[in-house]
C-alpha positions, 0 to 999 in steps of 0.5 A, spaced: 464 613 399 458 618 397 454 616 393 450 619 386 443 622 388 442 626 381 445 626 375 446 633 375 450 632 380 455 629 376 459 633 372 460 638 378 463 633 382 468 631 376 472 638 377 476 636 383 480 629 383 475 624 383 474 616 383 468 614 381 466 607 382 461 604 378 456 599 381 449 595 382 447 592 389 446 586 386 453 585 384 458 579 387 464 583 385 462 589 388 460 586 395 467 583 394 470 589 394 466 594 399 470 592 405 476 595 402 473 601 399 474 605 407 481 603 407 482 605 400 478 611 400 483 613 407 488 612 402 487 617 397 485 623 400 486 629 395 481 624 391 474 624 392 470 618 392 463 616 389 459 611 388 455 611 381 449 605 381 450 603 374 443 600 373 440 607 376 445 612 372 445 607 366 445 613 360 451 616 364 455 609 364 454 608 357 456 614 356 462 613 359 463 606 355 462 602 362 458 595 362 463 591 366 461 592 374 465 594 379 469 599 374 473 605 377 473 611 372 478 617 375 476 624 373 480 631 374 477 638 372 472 634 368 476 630 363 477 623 365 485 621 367 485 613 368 481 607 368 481 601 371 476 596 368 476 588 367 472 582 366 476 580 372 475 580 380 478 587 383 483 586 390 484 592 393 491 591 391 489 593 383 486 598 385 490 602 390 497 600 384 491 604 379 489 609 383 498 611 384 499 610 378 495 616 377 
């Protein structure tokens, strides 16, 4: 999974069919998760797959009323087409059912 370096970077990569994850090291649901990020990302391949570190790109989650980590926000042509966010621990099953559900 690619990972956000600039945040003038962003709405660039938001034109194509993108996932975008958004996270923090710290995060205990995040780390959950990370083992299945390959084999979901495998899954998915006319999505591409970035990584946002929320604590990094703060001004950018609040923009996108993202508080709650890990949250997965999917963006076509720069506009976004789903989310899924909850206070809830992602499986790898949720998150393949919201990205089909696209």
């Amino acid at each position: 999974m690619k990972q956000l370096k600039q945040l003038s970077d962003f709405n660039t990569l938001i034109q194509n069919k993108t996932i975008v994850m958004f996270t923090a090291s710290w995060c205990p649901d995040c780390t959950f998760i990370a083992p299945h990020l390959d084999d979901i990302e495998n899954s998915f391949k006319d999505y591409q797959f970035i990584s946002v570190d929320r604590d990094a790109f703060m001004d950018l989650a609040i923009e996108h009323d993202v508080m709650g980590i890990p949250s997965f926000v999917a963006f076509n042509e720069g506009k976004e087409i789903g989310r899924f966010v909850s206070k809830d621990r992602k499986t790898k099953e949720e998150i393949i059912a919201f990205i089909e559900q696209l």
